[in-house]
DODO-711245 format. One record per residue: residue number from 0; residue in three letters; chain; x, y negated, z negated of N, C-alpha, C, O, CB in turn. Coordinates in steps of 0.02 Angstrom, whole numbers. Atoms other than C-alpha are relative to their C-alpha. Glycine has a CB too. Example, Ala and Ser with C-alpha at 12.3 -4.5 7.8 and 13.67 -1.06 7.14 Angstrom:
<recs>
{0; "ALA"; "A"; {45; 59; 0}; {615; 225; -390}; {45; -60; 0}; {97; -59; -33}; {-50; -1; -62}}
{1; "SER"; "A"; {-42; 59; 3}; {684; 53; -357}; {-39; -55; -37}; {-14; -110; -45}; {20; -23; 71}}
</recs>
This chain:
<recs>
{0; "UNK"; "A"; {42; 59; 0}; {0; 0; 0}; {44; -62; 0}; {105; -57; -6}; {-48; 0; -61}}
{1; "UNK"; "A"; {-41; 63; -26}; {59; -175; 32}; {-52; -37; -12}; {-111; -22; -10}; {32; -5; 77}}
{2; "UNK"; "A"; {32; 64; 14}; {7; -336; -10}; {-33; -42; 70}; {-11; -40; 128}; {59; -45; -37}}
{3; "UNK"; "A"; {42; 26; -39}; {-127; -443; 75}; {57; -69; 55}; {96; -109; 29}; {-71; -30; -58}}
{4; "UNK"; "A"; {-29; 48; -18}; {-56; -553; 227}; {-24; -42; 42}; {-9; -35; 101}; {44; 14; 15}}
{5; "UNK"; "A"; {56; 30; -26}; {-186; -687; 272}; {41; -73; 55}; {90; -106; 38}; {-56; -26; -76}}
{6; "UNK"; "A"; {-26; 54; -24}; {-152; -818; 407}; {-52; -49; -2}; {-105; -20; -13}; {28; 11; 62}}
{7; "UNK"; "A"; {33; 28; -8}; {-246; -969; 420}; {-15; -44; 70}; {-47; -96; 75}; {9; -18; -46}}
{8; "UNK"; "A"; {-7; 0; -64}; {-229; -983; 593}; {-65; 60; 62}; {-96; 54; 115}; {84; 21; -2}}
{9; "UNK"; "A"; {41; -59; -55}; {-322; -800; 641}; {-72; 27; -34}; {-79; 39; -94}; {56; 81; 12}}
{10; "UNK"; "A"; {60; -10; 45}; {-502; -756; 608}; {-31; 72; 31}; {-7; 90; 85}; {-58; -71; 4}}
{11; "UNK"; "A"; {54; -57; -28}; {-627; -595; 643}; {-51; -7; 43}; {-109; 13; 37}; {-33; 26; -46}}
{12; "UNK"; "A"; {53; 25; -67}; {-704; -660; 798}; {23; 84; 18}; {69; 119; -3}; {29; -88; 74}}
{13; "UNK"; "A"; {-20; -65; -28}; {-732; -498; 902}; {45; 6; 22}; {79; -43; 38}; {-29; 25; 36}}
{14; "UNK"; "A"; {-52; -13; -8}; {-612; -398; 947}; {63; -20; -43}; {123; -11; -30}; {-1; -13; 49}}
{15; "UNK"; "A"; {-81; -7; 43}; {-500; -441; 806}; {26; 53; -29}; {-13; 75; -71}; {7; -39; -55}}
{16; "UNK"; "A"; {-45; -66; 42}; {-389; -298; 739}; {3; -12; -62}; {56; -42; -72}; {78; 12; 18}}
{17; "UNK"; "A"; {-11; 13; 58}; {-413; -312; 553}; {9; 37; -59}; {-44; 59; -81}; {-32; -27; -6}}
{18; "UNK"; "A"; {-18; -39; 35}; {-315; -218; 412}; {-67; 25; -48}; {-102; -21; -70}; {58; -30; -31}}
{19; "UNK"; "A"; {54; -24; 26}; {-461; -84; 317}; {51; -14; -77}; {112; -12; -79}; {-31; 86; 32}}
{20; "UNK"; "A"; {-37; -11; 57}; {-417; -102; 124}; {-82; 13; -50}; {-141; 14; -34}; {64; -77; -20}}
{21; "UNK"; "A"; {23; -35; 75}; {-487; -48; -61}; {-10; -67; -26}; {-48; -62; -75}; {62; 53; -51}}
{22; "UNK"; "A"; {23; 37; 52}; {-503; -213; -127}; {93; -46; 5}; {140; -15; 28}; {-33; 57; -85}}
{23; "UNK"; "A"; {-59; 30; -9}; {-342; -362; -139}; {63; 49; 18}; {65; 106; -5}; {12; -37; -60}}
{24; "UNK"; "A"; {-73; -11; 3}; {-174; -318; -97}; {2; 77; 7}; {52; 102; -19}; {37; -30; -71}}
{25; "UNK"; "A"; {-27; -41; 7}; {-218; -127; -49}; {0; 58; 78}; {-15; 117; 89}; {-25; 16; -64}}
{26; "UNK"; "A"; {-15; -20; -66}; {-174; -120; 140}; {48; 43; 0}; {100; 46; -32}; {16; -47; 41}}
{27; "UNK"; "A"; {-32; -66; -19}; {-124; 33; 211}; {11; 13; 84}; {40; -25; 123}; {-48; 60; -30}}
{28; "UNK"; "A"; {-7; -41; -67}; {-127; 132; 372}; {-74; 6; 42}; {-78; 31; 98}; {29; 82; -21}}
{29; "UNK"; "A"; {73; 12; -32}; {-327; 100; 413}; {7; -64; 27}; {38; -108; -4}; {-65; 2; -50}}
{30; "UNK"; "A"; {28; 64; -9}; {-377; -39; 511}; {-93; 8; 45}; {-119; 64; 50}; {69; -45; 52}}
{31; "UNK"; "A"; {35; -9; -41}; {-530; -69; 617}; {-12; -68; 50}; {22; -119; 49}; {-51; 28; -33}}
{32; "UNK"; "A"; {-13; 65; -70}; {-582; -191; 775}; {-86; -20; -30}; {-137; 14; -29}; {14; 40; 123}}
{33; "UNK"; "A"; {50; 46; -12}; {-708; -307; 740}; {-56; -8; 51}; {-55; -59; 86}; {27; -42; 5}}
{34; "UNK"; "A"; {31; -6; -55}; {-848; -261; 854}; {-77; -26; 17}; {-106; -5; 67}; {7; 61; 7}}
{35; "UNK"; "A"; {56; 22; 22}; {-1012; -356; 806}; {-17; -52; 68}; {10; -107; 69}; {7; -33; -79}}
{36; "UNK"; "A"; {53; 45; -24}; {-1119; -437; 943}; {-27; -59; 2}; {-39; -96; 50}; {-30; 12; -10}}
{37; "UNK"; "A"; {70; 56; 0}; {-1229; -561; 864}; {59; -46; -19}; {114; -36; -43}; {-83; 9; -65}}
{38; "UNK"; "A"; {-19; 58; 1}; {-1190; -731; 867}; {5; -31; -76}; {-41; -28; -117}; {-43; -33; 43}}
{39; "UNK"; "A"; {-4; 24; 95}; {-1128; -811; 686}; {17; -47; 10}; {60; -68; -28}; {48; 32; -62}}
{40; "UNK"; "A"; {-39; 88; 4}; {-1095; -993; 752}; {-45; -41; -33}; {-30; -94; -60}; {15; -45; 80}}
{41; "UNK"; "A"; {29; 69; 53}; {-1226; -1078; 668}; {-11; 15; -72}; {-48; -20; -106}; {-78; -30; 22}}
{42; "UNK"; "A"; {-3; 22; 78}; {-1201; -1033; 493}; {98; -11; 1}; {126; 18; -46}; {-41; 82; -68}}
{43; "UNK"; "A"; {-43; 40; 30}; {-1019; -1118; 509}; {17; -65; -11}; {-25; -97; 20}; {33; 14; 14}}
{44; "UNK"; "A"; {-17; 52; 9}; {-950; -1271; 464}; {61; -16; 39}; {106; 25; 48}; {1; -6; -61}}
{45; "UNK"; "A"; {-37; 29; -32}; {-851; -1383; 560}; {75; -24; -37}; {129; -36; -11}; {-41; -47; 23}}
{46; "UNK"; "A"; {-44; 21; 52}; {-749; -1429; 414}; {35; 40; -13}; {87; 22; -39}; {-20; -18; -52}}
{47; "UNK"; "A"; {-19; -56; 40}; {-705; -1269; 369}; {39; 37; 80}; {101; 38; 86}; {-81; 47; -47}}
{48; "UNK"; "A"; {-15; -21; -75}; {-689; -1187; 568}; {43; -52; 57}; {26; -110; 49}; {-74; 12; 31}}
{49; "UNK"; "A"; {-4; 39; -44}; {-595; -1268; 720}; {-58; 14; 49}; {-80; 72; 51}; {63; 1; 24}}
{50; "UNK"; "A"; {39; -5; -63}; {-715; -1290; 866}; {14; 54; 15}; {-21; 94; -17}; {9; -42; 52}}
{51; "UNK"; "A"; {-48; -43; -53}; {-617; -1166; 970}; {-33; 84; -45}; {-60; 133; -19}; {119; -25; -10}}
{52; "UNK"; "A"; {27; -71; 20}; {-663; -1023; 847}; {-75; 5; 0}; {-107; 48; 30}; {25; 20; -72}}
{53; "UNK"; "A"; {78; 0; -24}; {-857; -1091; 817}; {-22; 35; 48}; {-60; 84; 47}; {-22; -55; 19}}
{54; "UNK"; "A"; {3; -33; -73}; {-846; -1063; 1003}; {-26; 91; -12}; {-77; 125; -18}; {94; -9; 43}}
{55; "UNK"; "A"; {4; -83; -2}; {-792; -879; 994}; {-37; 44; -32}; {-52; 102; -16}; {50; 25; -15}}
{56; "UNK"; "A"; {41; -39; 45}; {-888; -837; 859}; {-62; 3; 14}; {-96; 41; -20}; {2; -18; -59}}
{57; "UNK"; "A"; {76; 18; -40}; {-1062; -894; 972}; {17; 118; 36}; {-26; 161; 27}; {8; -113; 104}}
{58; "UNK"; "A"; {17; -84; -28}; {-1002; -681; 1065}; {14; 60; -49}; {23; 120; -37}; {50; 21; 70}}
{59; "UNK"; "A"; {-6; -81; 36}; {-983; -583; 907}; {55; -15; -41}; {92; -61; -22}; {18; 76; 54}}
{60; "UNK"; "A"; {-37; -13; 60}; {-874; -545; 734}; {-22; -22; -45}; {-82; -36; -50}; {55; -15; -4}}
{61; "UNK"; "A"; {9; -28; 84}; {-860; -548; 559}; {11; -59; -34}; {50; -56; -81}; {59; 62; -32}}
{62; "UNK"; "A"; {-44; 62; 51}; {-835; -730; 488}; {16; 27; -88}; {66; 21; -123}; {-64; -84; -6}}
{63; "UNK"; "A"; {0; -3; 56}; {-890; -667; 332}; {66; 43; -49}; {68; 52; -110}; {-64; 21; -4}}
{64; "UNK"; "A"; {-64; -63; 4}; {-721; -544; 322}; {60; -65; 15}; {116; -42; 28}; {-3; 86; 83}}
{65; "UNK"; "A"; {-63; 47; -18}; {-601; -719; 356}; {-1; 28; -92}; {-37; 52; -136}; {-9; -108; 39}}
{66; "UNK"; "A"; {-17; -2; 83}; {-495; -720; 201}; {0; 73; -47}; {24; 76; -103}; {-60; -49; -36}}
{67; "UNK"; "A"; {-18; -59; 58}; {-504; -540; 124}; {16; 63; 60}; {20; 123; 47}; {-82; 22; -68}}
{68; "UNK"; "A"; {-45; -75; -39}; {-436; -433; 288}; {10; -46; 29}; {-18; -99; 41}; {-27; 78; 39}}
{69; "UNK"; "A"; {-28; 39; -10}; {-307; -470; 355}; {21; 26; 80}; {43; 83; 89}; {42; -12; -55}}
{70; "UNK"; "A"; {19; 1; -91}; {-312; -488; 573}; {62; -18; 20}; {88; -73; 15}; {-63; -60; 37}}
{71; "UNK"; "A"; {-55; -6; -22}; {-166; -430; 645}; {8; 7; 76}; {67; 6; 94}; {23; 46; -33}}
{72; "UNK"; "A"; {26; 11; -75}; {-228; -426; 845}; {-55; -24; 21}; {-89; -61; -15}; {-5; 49; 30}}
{73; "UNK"; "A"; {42; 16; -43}; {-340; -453; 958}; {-1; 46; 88}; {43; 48; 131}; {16; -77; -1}}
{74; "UNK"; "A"; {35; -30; -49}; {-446; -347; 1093}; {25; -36; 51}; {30; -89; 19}; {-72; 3; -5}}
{75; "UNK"; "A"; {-3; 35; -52}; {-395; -435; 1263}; {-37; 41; 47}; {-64; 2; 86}; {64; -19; 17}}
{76; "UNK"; "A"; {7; -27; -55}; {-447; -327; 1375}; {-43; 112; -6}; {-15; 163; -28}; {94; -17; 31}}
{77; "UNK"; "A"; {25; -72; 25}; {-560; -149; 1362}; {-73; 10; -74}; {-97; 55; -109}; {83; 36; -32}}
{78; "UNK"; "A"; {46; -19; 79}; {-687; -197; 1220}; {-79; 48; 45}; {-131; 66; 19}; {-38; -112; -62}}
{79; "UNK"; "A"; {48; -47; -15}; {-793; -96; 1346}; {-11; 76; -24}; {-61; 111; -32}; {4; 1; 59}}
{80; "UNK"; "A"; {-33; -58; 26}; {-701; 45; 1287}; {-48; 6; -102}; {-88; 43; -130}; {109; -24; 7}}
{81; "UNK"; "A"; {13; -9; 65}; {-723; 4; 1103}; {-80; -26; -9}; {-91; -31; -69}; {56; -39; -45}}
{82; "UNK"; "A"; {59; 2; 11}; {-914; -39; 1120}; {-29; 81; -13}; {-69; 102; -56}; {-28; -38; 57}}
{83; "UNK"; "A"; {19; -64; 0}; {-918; 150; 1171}; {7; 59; -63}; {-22; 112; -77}; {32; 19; 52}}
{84; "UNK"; "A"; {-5; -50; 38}; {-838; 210; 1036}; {-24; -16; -38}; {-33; 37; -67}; {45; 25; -14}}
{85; "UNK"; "A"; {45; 29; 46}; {-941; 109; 906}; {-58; 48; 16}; {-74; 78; -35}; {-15; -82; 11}}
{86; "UNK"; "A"; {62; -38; 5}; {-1105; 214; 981}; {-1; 65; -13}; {-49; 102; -18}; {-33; -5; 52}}
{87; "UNK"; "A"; {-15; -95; 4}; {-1012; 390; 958}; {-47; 13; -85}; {-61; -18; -136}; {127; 29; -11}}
{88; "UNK"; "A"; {66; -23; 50}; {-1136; 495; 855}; {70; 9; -70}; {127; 24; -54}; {-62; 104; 35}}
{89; "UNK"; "A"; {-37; -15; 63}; {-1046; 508; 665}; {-34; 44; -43}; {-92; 66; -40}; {14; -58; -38}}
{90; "UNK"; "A"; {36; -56; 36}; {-1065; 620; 538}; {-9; -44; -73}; {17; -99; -78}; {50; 83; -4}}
{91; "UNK"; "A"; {2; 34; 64}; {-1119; 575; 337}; {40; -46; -1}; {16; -102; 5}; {11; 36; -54}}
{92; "UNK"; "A"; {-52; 34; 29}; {-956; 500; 301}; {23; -65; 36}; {66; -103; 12}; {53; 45; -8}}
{93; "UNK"; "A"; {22; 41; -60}; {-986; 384; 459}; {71; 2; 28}; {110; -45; 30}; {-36; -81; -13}}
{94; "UNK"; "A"; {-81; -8; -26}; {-825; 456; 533}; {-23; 28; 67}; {-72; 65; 61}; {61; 60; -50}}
{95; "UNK"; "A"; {20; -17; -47}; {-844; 491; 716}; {-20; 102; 11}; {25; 134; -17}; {54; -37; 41}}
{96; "UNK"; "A"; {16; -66; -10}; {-909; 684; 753}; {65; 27; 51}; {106; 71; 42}; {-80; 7; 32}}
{97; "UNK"; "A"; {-62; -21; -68}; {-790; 690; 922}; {73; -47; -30}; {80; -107; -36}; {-33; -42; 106}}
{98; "UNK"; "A"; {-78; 49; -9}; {-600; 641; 889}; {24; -59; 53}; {32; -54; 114}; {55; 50; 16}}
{99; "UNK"; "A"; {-13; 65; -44}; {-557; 473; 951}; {62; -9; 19}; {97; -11; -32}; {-16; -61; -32}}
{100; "UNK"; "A"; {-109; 17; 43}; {-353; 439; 975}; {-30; -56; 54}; {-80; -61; 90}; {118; 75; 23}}
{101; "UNK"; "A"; {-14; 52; -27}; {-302; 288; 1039}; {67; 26; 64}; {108; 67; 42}; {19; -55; -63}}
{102; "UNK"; "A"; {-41; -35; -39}; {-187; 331; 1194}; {75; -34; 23}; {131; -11; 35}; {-43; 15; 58}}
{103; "UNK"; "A"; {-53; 52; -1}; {-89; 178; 1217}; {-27; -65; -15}; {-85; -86; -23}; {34; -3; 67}}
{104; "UNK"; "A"; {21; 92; 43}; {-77; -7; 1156}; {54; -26; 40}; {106; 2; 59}; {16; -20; -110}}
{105; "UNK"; "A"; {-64; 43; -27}; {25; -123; 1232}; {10; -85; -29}; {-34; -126; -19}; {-11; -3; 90}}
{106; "UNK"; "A"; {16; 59; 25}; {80; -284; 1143}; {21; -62; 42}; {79; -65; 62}; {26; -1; -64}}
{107; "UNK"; "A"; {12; 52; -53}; {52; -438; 1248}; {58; -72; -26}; {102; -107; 0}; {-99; -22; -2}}
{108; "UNK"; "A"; {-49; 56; 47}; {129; -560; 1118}; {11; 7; -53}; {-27; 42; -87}; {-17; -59; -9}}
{109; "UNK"; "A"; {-11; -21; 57}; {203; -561; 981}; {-11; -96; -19}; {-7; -142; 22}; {80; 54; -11}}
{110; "UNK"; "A"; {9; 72; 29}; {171; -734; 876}; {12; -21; -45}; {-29; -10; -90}; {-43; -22; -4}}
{111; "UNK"; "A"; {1; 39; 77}; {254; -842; 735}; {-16; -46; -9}; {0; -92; 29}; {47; -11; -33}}
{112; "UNK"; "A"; {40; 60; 9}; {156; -956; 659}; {30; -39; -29}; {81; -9; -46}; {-55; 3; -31}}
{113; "UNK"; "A"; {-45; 70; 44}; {234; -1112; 571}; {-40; 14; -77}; {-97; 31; -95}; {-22; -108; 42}}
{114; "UNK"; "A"; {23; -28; 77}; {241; -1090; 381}; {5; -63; -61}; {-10; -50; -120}; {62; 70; -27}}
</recs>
C-alpha cells in the first residue's frame, strides 16, 4: 500500500484511470476507469472547477471521487471498448463472469506538473 497522490490539476471526468483504495493512503494494485455517462456539469461550481473540466464533465465521470482517488490517466482513444466491458454480465461480487485482461496500453505522455 502506498500513500494517496492527489493532483490538483487531474479530475474523474470519463475515462479517467483512477487508483481503487480501502479508505486514505491505501493504494495498491486496483484501479478502475471512470466510465459514467450522465452529465454532472450543473451541480459544479465555477470557483471550485476550471471551465475546461465543467466542459468535460457535461459527457460523463465521477466529480464526486475528485480528491479521495487518485487519477493517474486518461482513456484517449477505445472507451468503446471499455463501455463493453462495463455491460459484461458479473457475478455477486460484481467481478466480471468472463475474464477481461487488458492486452496492451500504450503511454502517450508522460506529464510533470509544477509543484
Amino acid at each position: 500500500k502506498f500513500e494517496d497522490e492527489f493532483s490538483p490539476e487531474l479530475y474523474n471526468i470519463r475515462g479517467a484511470l483512477s487508483m481503487a483504495n480501502a479508505g486514505p493512503n491505501t493504494n495498491g494494485s486496483q484501479f478502475f476507469i471512470n466510465q459514467n455517462q450522465t452529465d454532472s456539469s450543473s451541480k459544479l461550481s465555477e470557483s471550485k472547477y476550471p471551465a475546461q473540466i465543467i466542459k468535460a464533465y457535461k459527457k460523463g465521470g465521477n466529480p464526486s471521487l475528485d480528491g479521495d482517488y487518485t487519477v493517474f490517466g486518461q482513456v484517449i482513444d477505445g472507451m468503446d471498448i471499455v463501455d463493453k466491458i462495463a455491460e459484461s454480465e458479473t457475478d455477486e461480487n460484481n467481478k466480471p463472469k468472463n475474464e477481461i485482461k487488458i492486452q496492451k496500453i500504450e503511454v502517450i505522455k508522460d506529464y510533470n506538473f509544477k509543484k
